[in-house]
KOLSE-933414 format. One record per residue (C-alpha): residue number from 1; x, y, z; residue in three letters. Coordinates in pm, 1 decimal. Example, Ala and Ser with C-alpha at 12.3 -4.5 7.8 and 13.67 -1.06 7.14 Angstrom:
BEGIN
R	1	1230.0	-450.0	780.0	Ala
R	2	1367.0	-106.0	714.0	Ser
// end
This chain:
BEGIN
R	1	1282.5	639.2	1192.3	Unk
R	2	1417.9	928.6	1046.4	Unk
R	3	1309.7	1095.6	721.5	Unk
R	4	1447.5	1336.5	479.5	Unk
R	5	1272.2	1451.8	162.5	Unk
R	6	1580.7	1644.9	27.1	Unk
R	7	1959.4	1485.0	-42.1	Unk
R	8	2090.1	1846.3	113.7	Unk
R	9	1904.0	1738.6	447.4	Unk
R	10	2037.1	1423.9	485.6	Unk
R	11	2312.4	1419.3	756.0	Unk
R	12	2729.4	1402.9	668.1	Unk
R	13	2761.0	1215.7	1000.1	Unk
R	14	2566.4	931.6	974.9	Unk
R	15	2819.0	704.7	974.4	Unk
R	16	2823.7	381.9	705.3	Unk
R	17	2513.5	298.7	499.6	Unk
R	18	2348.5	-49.0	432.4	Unk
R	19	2057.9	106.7	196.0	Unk
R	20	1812.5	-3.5	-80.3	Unk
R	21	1621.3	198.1	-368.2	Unk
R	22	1314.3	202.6	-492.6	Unk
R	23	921.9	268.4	-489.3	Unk
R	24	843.1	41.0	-236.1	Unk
R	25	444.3	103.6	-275.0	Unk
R	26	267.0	-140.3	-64.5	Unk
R	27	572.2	-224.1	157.3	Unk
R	28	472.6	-613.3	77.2	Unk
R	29	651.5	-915.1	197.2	Unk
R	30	831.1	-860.3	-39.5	Unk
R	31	957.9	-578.3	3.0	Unk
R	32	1008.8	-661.4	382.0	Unk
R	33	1262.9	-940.3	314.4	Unk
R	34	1516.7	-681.0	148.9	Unk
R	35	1429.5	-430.2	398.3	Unk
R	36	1484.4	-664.8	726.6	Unk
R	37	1836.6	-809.2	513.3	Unk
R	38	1912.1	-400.5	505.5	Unk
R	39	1825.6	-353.9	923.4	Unk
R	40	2035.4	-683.8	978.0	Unk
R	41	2329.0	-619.8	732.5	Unk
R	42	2329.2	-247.2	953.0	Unk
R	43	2352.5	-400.4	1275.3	Unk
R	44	2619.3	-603.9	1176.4	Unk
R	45	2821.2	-309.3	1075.0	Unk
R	46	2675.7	-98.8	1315.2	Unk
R	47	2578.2	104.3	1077.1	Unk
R	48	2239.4	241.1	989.1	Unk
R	49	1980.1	125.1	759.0	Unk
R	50	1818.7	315.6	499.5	Unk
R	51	1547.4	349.9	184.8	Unk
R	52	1591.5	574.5	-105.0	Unk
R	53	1266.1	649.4	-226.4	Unk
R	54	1074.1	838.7	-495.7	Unk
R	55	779.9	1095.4	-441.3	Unk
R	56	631.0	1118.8	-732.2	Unk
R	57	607.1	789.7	-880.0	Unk
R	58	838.4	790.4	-1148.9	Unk
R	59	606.4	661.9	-1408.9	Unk
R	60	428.0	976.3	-1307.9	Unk
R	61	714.9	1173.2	-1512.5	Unk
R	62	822.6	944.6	-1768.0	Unk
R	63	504.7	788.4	-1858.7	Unk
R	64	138.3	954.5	-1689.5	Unk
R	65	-62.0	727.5	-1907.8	Unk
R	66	92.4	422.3	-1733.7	Unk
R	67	85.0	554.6	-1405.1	Unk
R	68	-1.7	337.8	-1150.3	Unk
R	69	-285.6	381.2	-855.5	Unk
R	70	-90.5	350.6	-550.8	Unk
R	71	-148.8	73.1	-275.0	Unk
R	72	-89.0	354.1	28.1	Unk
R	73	-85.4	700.9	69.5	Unk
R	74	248.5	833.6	179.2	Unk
R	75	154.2	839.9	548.3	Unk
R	76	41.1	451.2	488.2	Unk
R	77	371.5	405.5	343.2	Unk
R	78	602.2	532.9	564.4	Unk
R	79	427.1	375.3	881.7	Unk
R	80	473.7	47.8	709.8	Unk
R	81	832.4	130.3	630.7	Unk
R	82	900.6	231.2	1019.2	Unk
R	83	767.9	-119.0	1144.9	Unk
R	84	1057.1	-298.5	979.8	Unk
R	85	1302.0	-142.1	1163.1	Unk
R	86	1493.5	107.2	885.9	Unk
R	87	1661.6	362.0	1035.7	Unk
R	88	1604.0	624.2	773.6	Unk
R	89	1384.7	719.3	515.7	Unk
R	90	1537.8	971.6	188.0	Unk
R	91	1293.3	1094.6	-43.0	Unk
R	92	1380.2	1220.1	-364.1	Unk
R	93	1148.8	1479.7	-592.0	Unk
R	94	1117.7	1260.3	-864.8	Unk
R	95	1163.7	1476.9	-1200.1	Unk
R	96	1308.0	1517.5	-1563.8	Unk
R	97	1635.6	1553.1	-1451.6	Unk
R	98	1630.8	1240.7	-1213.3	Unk
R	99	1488.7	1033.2	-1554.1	Unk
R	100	1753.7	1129.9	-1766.0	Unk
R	101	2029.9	1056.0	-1508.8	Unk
R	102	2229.8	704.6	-1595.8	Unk
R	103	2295.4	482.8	-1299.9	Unk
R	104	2658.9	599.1	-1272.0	Unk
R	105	2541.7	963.7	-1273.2	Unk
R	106	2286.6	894.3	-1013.1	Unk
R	107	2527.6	754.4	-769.4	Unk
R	108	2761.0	1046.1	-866.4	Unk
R	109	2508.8	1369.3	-839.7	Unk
R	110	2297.1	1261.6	-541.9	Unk
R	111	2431.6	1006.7	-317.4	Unk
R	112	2803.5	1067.5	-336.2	Unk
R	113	2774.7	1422.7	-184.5	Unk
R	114	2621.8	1265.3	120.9	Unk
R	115	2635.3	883.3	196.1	Unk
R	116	2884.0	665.3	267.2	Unk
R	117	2744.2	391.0	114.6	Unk
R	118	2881.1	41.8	268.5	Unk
R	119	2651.4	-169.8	136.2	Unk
R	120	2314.3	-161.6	-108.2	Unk
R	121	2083.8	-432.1	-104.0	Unk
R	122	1769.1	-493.4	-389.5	Unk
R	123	1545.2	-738.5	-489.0	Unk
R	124	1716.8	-952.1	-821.3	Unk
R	125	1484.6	-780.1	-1049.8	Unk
R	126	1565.9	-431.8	-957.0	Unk
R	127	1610.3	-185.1	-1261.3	Unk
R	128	1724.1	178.0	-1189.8	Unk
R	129	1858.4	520.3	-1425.1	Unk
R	130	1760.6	649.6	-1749.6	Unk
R	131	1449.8	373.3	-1938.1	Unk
R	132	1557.8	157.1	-1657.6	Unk
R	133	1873.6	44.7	-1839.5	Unk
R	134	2047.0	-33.3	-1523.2	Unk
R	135	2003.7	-379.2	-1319.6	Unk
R	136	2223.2	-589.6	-1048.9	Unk
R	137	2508.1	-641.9	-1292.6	Unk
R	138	2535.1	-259.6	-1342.2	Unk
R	139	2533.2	-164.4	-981.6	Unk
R	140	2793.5	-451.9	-868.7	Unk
R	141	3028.6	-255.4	-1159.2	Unk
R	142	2939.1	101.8	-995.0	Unk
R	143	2982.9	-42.5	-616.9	Unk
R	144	3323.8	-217.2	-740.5	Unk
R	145	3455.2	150.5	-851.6	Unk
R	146	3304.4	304.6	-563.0	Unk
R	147	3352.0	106.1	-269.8	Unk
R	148	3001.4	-47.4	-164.3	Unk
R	149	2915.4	-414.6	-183.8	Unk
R	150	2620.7	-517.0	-393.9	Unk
R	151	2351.7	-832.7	-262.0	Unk
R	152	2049.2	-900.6	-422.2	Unk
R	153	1780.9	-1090.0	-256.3	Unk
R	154	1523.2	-1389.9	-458.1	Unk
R	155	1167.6	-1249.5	-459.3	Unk
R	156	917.4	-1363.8	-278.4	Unk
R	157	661.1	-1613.0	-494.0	Unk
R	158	305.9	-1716.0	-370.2	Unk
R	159	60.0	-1897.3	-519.2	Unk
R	160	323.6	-2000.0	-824.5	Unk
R	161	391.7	-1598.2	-879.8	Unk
R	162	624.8	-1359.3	-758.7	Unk
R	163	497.1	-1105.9	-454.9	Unk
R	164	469.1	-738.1	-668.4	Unk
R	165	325.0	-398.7	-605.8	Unk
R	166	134.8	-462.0	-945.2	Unk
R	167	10.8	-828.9	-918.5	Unk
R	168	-142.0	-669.8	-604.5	Unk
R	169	-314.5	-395.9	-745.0	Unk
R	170	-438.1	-611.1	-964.4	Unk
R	171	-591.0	-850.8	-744.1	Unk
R	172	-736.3	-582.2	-514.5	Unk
R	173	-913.3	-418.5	-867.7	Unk
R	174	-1073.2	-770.4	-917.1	Unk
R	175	-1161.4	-795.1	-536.4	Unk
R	176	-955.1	-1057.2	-455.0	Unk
R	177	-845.5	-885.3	-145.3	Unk
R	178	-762.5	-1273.3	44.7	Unk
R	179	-489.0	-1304.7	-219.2	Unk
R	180	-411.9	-936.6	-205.4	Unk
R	181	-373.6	-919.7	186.2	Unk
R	182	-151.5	-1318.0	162.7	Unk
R	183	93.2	-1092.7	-43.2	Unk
R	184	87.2	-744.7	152.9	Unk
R	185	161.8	-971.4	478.7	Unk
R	186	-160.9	-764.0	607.8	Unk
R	187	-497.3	-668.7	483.9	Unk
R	188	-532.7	-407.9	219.3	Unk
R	189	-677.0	-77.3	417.1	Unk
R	190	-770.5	251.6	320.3	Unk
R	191	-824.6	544.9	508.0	Unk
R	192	-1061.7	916.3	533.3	Unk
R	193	-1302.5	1069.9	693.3	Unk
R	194	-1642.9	975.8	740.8	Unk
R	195	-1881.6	1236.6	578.6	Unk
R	196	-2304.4	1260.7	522.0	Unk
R	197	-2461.3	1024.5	259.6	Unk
R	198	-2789.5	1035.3	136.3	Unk
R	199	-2938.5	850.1	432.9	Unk
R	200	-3091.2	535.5	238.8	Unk
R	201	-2887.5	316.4	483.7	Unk
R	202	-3082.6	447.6	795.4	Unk
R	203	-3419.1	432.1	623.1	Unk
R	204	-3351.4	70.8	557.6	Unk
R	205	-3263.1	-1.5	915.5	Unk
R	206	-2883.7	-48.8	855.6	Unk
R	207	-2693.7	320.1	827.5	Unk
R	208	-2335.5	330.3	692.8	Unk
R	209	-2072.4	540.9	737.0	Unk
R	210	-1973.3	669.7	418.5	Unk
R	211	-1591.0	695.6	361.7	Unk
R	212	-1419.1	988.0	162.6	Unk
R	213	-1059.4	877.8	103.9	Unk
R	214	-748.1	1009.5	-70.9	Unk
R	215	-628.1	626.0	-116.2	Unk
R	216	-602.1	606.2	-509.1	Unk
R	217	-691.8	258.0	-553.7	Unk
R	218	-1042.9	56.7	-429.6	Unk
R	219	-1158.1	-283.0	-423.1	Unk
R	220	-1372.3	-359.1	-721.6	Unk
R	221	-1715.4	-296.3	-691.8	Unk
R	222	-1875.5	-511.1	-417.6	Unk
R	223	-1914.3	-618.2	-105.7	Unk
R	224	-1674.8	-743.1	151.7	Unk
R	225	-1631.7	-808.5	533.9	Unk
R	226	-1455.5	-531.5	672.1	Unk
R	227	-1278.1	-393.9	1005.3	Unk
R	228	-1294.4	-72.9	1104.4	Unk
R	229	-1037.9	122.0	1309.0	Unk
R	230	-1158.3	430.5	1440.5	Unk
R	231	-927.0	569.7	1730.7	Unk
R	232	-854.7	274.2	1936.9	Unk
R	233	-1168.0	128.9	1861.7	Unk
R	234	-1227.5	-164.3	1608.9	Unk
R	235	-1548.5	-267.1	1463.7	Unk
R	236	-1640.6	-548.4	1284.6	Unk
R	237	-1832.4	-447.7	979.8	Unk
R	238	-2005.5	-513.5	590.9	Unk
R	239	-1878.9	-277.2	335.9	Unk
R	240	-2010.7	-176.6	-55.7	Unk
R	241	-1759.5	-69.5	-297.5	Unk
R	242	-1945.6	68.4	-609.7	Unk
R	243	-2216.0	298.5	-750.8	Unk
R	244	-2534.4	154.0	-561.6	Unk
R	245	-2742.5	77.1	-865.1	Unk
R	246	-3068.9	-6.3	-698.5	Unk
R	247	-3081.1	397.7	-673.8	Unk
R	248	-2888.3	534.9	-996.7	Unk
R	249	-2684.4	717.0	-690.9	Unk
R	250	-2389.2	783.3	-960.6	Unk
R	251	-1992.0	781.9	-867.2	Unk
R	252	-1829.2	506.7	-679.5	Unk
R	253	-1865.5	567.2	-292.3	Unk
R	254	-1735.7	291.5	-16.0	Unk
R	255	-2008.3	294.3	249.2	Unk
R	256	-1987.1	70.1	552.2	Unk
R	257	-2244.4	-60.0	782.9	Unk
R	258	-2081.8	-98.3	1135.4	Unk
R	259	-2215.2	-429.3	1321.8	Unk
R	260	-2343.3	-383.9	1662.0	Unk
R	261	-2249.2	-44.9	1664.6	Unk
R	262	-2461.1	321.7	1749.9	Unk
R	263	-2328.6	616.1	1759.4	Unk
R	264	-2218.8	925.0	1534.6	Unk
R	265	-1899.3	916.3	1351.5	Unk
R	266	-1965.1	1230.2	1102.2	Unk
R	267	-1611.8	1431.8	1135.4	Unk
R	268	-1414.6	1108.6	1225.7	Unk
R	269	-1095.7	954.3	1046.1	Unk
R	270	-1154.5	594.3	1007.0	Unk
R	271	-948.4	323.1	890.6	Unk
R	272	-1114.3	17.7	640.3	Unk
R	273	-917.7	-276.0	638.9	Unk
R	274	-1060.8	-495.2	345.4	Unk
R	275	-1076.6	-951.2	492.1	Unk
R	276	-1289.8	-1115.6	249.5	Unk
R	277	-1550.1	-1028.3	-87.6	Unk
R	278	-1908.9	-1189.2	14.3	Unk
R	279	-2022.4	-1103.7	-357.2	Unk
R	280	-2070.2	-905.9	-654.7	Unk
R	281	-2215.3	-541.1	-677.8	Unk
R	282	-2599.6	-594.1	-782.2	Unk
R	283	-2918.9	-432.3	-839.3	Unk
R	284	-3224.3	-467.2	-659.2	Unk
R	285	-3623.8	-430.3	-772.9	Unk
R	286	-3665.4	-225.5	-463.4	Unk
R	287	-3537.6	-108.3	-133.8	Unk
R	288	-3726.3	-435.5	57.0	Unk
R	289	-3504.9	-666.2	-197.2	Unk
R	290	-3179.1	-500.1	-84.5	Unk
R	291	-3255.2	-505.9	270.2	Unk
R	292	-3324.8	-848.3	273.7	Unk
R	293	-2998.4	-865.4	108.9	Unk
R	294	-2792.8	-679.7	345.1	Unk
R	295	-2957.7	-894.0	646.7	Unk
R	296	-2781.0	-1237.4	428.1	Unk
R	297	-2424.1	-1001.7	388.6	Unk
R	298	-2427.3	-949.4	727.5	Unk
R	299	-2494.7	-1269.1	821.4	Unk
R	300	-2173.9	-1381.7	642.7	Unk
R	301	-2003.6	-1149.9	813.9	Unk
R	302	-2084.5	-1309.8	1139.4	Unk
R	303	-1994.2	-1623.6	1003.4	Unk
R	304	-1689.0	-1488.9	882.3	Unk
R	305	-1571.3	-1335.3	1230.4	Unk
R	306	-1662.1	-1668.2	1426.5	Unk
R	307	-1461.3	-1896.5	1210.3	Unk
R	308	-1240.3	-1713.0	969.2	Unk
R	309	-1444.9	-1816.3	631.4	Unk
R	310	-1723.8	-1708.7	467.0	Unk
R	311	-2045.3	-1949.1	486.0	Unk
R	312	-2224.3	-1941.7	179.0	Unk
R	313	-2484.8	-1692.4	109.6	Unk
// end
């Protein structure tokens, strides 16, 4: 998979274009029906297949205080995006001059210089150019005076609600990363590197690696069965999301006890890929409480690993 992060980069000879717009954070399922309609509908033409994209977020220019959290980092992203198959990734600095640019203008400034659009392809409830005037009906007009056919595809629905970047996020904020990972079409994951806590874990006979992560948005405080990826290796594991109140220990940290596992991953990238909440955040009388309590989390764990559901605590 290609990518470009600048319209001037993207080549003259890439023949016809099947593409589709938009953030695309998470890469859901989706988003994954559009995209593999895209890969086929390029096949067919033997053309190639491509995303236009936005880096920043756009609400990030026309609206900070609604900004979203993001569901991956942009390396998360575009991994995701090269397992469906697209051909080519374009990037566009989101900015003031991109808001204020109606759909017709948008198609005009940046994409006419450069590709020859056969087809575009977006989900029905797709909204695009200045305050988002712009939906399907618009772009079918602009594709009619410019030569490109116009599909749109039905969304995705689960659970009696449509699949969407922010019902995820939203579900993932109140831990319910089950429902979360049913609509990513994988479980949600973050990623860092594993860096020295205060050693409490050790002293109570189960040491965690704690995570420091540039992935914007965390499970609500708790704790959850967990894999871990580090390298090639994966571990099954009990992770705590929140601000350890049993020792007043401050800002929200994600620390994660590794099951059957020794060794020394201070240094290490490590991967956290979020299955199932065993229970609330809570605060212990005293370090003996907790520990007891950890032995019953990881107990679930077990359970959870040997037949894909938690037994009760």
């Amino acid at each position: 998979m290609k990518i470009w992060n600048r319209i001037e980069r993207y080549p003259e000879d890439a023949g016809r274009v099947v593409a589709t717009i938009g953030n695309y954070d998470g890469v859901h399922r989706g988003h994954r029906v559009i995209l593999s309609d895209v890969v086929a509908a390029a096949r067919a033409l033997r053309g190639s297949s491509l995303l236009i994209t936005f880096d920043p977020h756009p609400l990030e220019v026309v609206a900070p205080e609604r900004r979203p959290q993001l569901l991956q980092t942009r390396g998360q992203k575009l991994e995701s995006l090269e397992e469906t198959g697209l051909d080519a990734v374009l990037i566009l600095a989101f900015d003031t001059t991109l808001a204020a640019m109606t759909g017709e203008q948008f198609f005009e400034a940046v994409l006419d210089r450069r590709v020859d659009l056969a087809e575009v392809r977006i989900g029905e409830n797709f909204r695009f150019g200045h305050d988002r005037a712009g939906g399907v009906e618009l772009l079918t007009a602009i594709g009619a005076r410019r030569k490109f056919e116009v599909g749109s595809v039905s969304p995705v629905e689960i659970d009696g609600g449509i699949v969407s970047s922010s019902r995820i996020r939203q579900q993932i904020r109140d831990g319910q990363v089950e429902s979360a990972a049913a609509m990513l079409g994988r479980p949600y994951t973050i990623r860092g590197e594993v860096t020295r806590g205060d050693g409490r874990g050790r002293k109570l006979r189960y040491p965690t690696a704690n995570l420091s992560t540039r992935n914007e948005l965390l499970p609500g405080n708790g704790v959850y069965v967990t894999e871990v990826v580090t390298g090639a290796a994966r571990q099954a594991a009990v992770s705590n999301v929140g601000i350890r109140p049993t020792f007043h220990s401050g800002g929200t940290a994600v620390e994660t006890h590794l099951i059957d596992f020794e060794g020394n991953l201070y240094g290490e990238r490590m991967e956290v890929r979020f299955l199932a909440r065993i229970r609330d955040e809570q605060k212990f009388a005293d370090g003996v409480e907790l520990s007891n309590q950890i032995a019953r989390d990881l107990a679930a764990a077990e359970a959870f690993f040997e037949n894909g559901r938690l037994a009760p605590l």
